[in-house]
C-alpha positions, 0 to 999 in steps of 0.5 A: 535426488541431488543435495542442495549445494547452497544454503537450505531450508529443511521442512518439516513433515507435511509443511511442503503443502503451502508451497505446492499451492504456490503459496509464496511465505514459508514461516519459521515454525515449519522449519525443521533445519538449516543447512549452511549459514545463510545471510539476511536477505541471501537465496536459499533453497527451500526442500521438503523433508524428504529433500525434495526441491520446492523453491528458491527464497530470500532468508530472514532470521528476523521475521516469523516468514523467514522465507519469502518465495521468488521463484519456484522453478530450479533452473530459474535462481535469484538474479538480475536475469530473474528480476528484469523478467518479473518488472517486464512482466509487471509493466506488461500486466498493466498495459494488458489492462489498460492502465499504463499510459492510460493515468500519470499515477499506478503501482507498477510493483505490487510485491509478492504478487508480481514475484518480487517479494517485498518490493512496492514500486508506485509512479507519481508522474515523473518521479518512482517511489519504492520501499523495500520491506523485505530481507530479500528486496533490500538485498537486491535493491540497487538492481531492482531501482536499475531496471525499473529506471531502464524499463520505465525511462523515469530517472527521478527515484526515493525511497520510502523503505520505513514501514513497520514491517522493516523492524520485524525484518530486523531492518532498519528504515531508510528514506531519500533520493535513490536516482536523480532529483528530490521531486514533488511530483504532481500528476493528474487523476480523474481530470484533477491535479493532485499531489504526492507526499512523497518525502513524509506522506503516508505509505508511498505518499497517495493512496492511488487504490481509491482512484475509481471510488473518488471518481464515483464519489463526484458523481454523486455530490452535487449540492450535497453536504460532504464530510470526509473523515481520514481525508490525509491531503483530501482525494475524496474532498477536492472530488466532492468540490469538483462535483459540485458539493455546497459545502465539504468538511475534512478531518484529519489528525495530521495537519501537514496533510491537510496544509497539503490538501489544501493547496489542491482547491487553488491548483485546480482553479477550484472554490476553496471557500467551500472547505472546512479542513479540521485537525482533530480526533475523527471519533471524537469529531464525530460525537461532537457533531453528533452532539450538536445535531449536524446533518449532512449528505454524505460521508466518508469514512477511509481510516488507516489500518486498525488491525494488520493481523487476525488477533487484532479484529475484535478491537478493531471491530469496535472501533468501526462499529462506532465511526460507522454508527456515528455517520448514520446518526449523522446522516440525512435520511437517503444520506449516502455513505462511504465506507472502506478497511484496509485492515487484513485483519478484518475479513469482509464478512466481519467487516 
């Protein structure tokens, strides 16, 4: 059994399970040593106790996953080589699947699920947003951006790298033009042009994951009266008016975002006397319209993340158990109600 010759990460007794499943963290209290002085950010082999080589990974001192997995084959290091082959195969995935080319706006980089931990790559039209969240993908950041621009042809680049997860991975947040120019991208989705807010938006400036439940929501509100609660720029809410709803009510706490969403009704040659765009406290809004006796027709509930860990599902259970009971008082009876997480705190049996 050859010795590592670069920096290394000793397991201890046991702990190899995870990574033999092709689980790609590896957190610190499984550590048992450290051989060399690795860097933020740098490769490290990662071996069992009994030395045996199971993974390279990119080295975080900072975050409790102090590696994250890139590769588990030896003869396959962290380099440009292995990068170029992963974006490939990730544009490639997307073709297989018929959505590249299909619609202007996709993640083309999904992290640790594409084998480039740390790395979110979404297209808005003309225009690549990234953030690099981990040690590792900061490292090799500038040849992360070159390939996607080589291998998608798009020139226009930001950076939107200012999660929370950037402090836990004892960086610090970074946001601007990468390539090219400082875009507003438009694109078209479901037939409507929409619009990212790149440069202070939430995440990479849309939430493309509800594409399909948008297009399910306008087929369902003719005539009806719609809230959207959590609208951010109003997806759901310029859906419901290109469906035909009588009349749509969006809440937000942020009103950059609904000075945003409101510009979409206009340039899509849409009613925008037909929306009411409130800035306030969902919860509260909630209470007063119930208070008041309001009836509506459907709803929907889309709230930020409540609880990004375990620990945090109690309080969080709370908190859509009273948005979620403050809709159905709200609804008319047969009303429909739209309900979603994105907390990974809060499993779907809970949820």
């Amino acid at each position: 059994m050859k010795p590592p010759r670069h920096p290394a990460l000793i397991l201890k007794v046991g702990r190899e399970k995870s990574l033999l499943r092709r689980h790609p963290w590896v957190f610190s209290g499984g550590i048992e040593r450290i051989t060399g002085s690795p860097e933020a950010g740098s490769s490290v082999e990662m071996r069992s106790a009994r030395g045996e080589f199971l993974a390279w990974a990119a080295y975080s001192a900072h975050s409790q996953i102090c590696a994250r997995v890139w590769s588990f084959d030896f003869d396959q290091p962290i380099r440009e080589a292995l990068i170029a082959h992963r974006v490939h195969q990730a544009l490639a995935l997307r073709q297989r699947q018929g959505v590249r080319g299909r619609v202007e706006a996709q993640r083309l980089v999904h992290a640790e699920s594409d084998g480039l931990p740390g790395v979110i790559v979404d297209r808005f039209a003309g225009q690549l947003v990234f953030q690099f969240n981990s040690a590792g993908a900061h490292v090799w950041r500038d040849t992360i951006v070159n390939t996607l621009v080589t291998q998608t042809g798009v020139g226009n680049c930001y950076e939107r790298s200012d999660s929370d997860l950037m402090s836990e991975e004892g960086l610090e947040p970074r946001t601007g033009v990468l390539r090219g120019e400082d875009a507003k991208p438009c694109f078209e989705e479901n037939g409507l042009q929409l619009a990212a807010g790149v440069q202070a938006g939430h995440k990479t400036g849309f939430y493309l994951d509800q594409r399909d439940n948008r297009a399910l929501l306008r087929e369902r509100v003719r005539d009806q009266e719609v809230l959207d609660c959590f609208c951010y720029t109003g997806g759901f809410t310029l859906n419901a008016v290109a469906g035909g709803a009588r009349r749509v009510t969006a809440i937000d706490a942020s009103q950059p975002a609904l000075d945003m969403g409101a510009e979409s009704p206009r340039r899509n040659a849409l009613d925008a006397s037909r929306v009411e765009w409130v800035c306030g406290d969902v919860f509260q809004q909630l209470r007063h319209y119930r208070d008041a006796g309001r009836q509506l027709d459907l709803i929907v509930l889309d709230p930020p993340k409540i609880a990004p860990r375990a620990a945090m599902a109690e309080r969080a259970a709370r908190g859509y158990k009273d948005i979620n009971l403050l809709a159905f008082k709200l609804l008319r009876p047969g009303g429909l109600l739209f309900t979603f997480s994105c907390s990974g705190g809060v499993s779907i049996d809970l949820f």
